[in-house]
C-alpha positions as CSV (number, residue, x, y, z in Angstrom):
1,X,14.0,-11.1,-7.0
2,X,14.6,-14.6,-5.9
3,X,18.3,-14.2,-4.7
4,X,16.9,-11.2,-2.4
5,X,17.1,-12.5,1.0
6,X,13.2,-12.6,2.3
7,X,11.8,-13.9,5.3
8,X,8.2,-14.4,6.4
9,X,7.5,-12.3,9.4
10,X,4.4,-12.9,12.1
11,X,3.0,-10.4,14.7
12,X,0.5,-11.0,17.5
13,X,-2.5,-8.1,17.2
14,X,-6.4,-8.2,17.9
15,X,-7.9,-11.0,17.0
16,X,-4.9,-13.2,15.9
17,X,-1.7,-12.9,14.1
18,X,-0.6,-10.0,11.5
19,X,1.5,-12.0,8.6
20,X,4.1,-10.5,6.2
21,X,7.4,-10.0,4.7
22,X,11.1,-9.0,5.2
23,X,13.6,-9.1,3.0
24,X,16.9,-8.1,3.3
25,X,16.3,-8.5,7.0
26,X,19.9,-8.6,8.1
27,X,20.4,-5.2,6.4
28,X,21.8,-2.5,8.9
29,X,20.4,1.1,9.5
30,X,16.5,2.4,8.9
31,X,14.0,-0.1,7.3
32,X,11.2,0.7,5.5
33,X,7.8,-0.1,6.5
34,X,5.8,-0.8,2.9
35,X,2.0,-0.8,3.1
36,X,0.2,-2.8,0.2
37,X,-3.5,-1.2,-1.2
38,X,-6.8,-1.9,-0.9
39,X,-7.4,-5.4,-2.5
40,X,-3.6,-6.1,-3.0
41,X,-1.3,-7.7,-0.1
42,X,2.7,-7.8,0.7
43,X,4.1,-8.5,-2.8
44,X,3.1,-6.3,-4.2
45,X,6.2,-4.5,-2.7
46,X,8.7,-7.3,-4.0
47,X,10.4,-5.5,-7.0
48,X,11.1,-2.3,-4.4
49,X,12.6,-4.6,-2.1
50,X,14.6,-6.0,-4.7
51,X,16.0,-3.0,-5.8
52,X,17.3,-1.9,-2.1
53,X,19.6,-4.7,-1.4
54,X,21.0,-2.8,1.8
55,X,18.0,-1.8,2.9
56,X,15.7,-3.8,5.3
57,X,12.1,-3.5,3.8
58,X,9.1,-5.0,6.3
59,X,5.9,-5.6,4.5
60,X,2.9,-6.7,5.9
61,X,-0.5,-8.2,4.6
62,X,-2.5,-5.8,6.0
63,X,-5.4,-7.2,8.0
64,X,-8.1,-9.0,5.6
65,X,-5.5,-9.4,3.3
66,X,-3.2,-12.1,2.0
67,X,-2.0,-14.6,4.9
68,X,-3.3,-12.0,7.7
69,X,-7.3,-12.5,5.4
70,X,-8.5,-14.4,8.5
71,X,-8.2,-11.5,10.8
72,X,-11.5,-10.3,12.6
73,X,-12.5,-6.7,12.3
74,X,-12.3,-3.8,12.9
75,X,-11.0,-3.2,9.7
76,X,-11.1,0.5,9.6
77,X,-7.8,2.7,8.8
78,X,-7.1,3.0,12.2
79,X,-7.2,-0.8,13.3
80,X,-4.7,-1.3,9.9
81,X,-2.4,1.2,11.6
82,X,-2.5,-0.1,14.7
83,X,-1.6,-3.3,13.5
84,X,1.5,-1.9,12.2
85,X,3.0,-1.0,15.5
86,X,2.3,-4.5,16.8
87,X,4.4,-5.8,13.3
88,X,7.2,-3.4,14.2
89,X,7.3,-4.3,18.2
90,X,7.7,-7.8,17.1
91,X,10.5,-7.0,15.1
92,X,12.5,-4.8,17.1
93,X,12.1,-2.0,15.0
94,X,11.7,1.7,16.4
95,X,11.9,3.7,13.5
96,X,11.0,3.6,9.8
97,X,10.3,5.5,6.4
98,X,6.6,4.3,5.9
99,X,5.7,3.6,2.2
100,X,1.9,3.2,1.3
101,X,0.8,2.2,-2.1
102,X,-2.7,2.9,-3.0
103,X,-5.2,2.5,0.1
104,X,-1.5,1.8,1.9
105,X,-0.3,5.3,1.5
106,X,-4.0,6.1,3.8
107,X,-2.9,3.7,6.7
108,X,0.2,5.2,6.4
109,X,-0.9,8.6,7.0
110,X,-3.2,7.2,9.9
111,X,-0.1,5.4,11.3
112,X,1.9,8.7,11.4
113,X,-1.1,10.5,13.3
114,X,-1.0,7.6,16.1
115,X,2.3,6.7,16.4
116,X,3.9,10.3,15.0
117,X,7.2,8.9,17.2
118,X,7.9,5.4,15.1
119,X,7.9,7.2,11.5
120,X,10.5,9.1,10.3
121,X,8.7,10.4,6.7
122,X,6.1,8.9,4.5
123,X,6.2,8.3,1.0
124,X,2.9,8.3,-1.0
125,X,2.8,5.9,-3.6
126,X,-0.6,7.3,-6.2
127,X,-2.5,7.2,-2.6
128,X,-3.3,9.0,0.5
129,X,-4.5,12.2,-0.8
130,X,-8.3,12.6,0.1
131,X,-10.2,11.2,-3.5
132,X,-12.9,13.4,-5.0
133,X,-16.2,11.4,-3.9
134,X,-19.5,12.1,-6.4
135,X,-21.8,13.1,-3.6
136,X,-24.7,11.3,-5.8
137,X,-23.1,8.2,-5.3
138,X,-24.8,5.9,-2.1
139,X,-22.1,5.0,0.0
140,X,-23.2,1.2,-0.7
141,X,-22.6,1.4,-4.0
142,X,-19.4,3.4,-3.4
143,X,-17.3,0.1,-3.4
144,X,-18.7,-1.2,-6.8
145,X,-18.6,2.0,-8.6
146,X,-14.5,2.7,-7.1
147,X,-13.3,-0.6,-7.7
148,X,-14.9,-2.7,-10.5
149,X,-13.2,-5.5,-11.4
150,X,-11.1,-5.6,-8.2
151,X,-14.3,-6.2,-6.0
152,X,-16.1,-8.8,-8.6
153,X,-12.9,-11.5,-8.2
154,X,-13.4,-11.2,-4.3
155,X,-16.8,-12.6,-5.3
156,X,-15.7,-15.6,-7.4
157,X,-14.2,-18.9,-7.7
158,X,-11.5,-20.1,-9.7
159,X,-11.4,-24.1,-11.0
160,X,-7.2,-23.8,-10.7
161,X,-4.5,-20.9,-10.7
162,X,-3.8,-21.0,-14.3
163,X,-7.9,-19.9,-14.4
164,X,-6.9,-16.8,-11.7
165,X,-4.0,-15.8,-13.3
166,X,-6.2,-15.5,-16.8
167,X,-8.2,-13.6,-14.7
168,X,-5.6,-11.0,-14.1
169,X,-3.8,-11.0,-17.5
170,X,-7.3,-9.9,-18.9
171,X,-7.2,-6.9,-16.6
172,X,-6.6,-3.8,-18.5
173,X,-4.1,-2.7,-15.9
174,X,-1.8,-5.1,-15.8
175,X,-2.1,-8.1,-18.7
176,X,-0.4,-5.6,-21.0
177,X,2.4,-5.2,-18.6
178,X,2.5,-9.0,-17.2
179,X,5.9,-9.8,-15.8
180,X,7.2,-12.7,-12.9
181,X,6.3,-9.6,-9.8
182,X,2.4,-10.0,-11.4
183,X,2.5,-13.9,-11.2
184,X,4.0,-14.0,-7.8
185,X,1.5,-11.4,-6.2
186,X,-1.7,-13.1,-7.9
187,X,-0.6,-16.4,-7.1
188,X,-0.1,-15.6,-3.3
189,X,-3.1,-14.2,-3.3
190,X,-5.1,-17.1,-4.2
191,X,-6.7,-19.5,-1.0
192,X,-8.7,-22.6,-0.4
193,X,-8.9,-25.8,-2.4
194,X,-9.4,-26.4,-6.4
195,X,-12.5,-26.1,-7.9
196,X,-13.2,-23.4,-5.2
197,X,-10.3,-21.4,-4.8
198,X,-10.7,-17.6,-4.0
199,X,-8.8,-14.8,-3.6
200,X,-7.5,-14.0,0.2
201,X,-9.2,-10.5,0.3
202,X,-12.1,-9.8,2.6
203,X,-14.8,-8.1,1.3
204,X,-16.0,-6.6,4.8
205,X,-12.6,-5.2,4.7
206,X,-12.2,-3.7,1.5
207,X,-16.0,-2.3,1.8
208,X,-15.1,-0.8,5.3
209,X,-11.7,0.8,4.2
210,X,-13.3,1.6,0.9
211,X,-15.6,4.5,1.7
212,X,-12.7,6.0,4.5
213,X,-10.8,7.4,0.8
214,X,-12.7,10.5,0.6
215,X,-11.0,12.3,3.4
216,X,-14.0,12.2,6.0
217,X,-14.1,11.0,9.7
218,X,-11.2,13.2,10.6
219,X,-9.0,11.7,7.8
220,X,-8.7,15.1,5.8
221,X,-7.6,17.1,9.0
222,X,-4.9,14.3,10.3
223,X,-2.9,14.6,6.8
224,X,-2.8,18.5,7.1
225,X,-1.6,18.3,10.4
226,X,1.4,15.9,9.6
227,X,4.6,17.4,11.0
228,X,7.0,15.3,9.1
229,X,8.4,15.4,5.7
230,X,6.2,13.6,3.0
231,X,6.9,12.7,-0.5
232,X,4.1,12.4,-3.1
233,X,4.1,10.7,-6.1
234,X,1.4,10.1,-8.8
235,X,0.3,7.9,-11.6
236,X,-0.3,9.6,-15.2
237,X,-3.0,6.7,-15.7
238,X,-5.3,4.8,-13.0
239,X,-6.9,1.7,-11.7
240,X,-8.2,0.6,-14.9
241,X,-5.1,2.2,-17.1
242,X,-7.9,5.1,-18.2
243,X,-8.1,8.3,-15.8
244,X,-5.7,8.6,-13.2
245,X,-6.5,8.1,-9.6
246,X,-5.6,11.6,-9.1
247,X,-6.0,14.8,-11.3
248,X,-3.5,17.1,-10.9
249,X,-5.8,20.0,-9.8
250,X,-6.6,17.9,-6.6
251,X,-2.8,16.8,-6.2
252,X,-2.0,21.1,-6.7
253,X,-4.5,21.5,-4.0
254,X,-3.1,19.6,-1.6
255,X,0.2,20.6,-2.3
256,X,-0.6,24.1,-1.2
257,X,-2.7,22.2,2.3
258,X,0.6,20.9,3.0
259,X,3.3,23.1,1.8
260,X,6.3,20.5,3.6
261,X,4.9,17.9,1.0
262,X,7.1,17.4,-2.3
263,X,5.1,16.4,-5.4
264,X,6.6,13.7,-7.7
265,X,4.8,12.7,-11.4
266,X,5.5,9.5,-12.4
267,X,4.9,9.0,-16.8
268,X,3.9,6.4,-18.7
269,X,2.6,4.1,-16.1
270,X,-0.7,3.4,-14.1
271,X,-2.0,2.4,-11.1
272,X,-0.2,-1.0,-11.1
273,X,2.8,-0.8,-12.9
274,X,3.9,2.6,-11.0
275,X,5.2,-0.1,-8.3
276,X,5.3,-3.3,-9.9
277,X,7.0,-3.2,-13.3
278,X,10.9,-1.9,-13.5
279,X,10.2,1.2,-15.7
280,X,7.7,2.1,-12.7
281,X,10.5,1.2,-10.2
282,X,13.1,4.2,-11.7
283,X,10.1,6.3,-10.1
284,X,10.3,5.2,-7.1
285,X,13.6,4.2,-5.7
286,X,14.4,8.0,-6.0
287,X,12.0,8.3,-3.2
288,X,13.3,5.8,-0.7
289,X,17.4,5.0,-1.5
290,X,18.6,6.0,0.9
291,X,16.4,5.2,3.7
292,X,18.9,3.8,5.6
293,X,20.9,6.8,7.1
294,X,18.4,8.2,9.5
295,X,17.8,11.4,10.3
296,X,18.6,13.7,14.0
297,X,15.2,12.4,15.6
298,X,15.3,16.3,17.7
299,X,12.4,17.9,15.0
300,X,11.3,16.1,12.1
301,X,9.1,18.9,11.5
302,X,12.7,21.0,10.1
303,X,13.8,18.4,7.9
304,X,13.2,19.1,4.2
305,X,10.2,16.9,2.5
């Protein structure tokens, strides 16, 4: 990772300025545009990147998130996807495969229904499929109840970063797996001044973005009526390393919503490490290398998923 040419990236959007990533951003041919999830931010992408030394990967802290946290709302879906044609503009960049991760793989999906001509396919990283909502759940308590431990650090303080980074190695989802990509990510994440630092996540943003999983608001419909190729590719174990994210009766479901979209099962990995660990990685580089030869731009709607 840390001879991987990188180079922080700025945008101007609503309200202020969209931060990020690029590495490899001399590489020739099609980048790849990698969205981060819901309480996560731009490194989380930085063992991908990595791994695709000839490929230009742009990732951006999505907006109440990492150095973009400061950002006003709107936070909805469609704001976050908006943003990411403002990140793009800045950079010159027509065209891109679209990665999302989690909540990421959602604004991916809402930035291929509003800007259909600047994505060339979509990869789904254990995210973007409509989740199952208990109905008895209040949509106030739908936050808490999805997230858990995620939401209660966006509440917190931490005396130093060796106290945040306990913080994560205690979570169930990653401490087992803890490796240089955790530290990196959790210590980017952390903002303000010791004995009061916090994490950079919003909570009005994650609580916004949080109850637009379920497939309402015209979310549902947008992903059925993709016309591109999509890849899909889930996690045997979820946010918590219990119960995935997904069962694959709702993954089968979709599949036959959306017949163009390939399905891909990642094993022995959750949530977390399906991205950020290097036995999650051999799941999925398959997916993206190699972006960089792009496709006739006439009908992405014939191209294989």
């Amino acid at each position: 990772m840390s001879g991987t040419p990188y180079a922080a990236v700025t945008a101007t959007v609503a309200g202020g300025q969209l931060a990020g990533g690029s590495w490899n951003p001399d590489a020739p041919g099609l980048p790849v545009l990698a969205l981060h999830g819901i309480t996560a931010n731009h490194l989380s992408w930085q063992l991908v990147a990595s791994a695709l030394p000839d490929t230009r990967v742009i990732a951006p802290d999505l907006r109440g998130r990492g150095r973009s946290g400061e950002l006003p709302g709107p936070f909805t879906l469609n704001d976050l996807a908006d943003d990411l044609a403002g990140m793009l503009d800045a950079l010159g960049v027509e065209r891109a495969v679209v990665a999302g991760h989690s909540m990421g793989a959602f604004v991916a999906v809402r930035f291929a229904e509003r800007h259909p001509e600047r994505v060339v396919r979509l990869v789904l990283v254990d995210g973007g499929l409509p989740i199952p909502w208990p109905r008895d759940i209040p949509p106030e308590q739908v936050t808490a109840v999805a997230l858990g431990p995620a939401l209660e650090r966006l509440r917190r303080t931490f005396a130093s970063a060796e106290d945040y980074e306990q913080f994560w190695r205690q979570h169930p989802a990653i401490g087992p797996w803890w490796n240089d990509t955790f530290a990196r990510y959790v210590a980017y994440d952390l903002v303000g001044e010791a004995p009061t630092l916090r994490s950079s996540v919003s909570e009005e943003a994650v609580s916004v973005n949080s109850v637009e999983l379920y497939g309402d608001g015209g979310y549902a419909e947008a992903l059925a009526g993709l016309g591109l190729p999509v890849a899909f590719i889930r996690a045997p174990r979820g946010l918590l390393d219990g119960p995935p994210l997904y069962q694959p009766t709702v993954v089968a479901e979709w599949k036959e919503r959306l017949p163009g979209m390939s399905v891909h099962e990642a094993d022995d990995v959750n949530h977390y490490t399906i991205l950020m660990t290097d036995h999650g990685l051999r799941h999925v580089l398959p997916l993206l290398d190699p972006p960089a030869v792009e496709p006739p731009a006439s009908d992405p709607k014939e191209s294989p998923a």
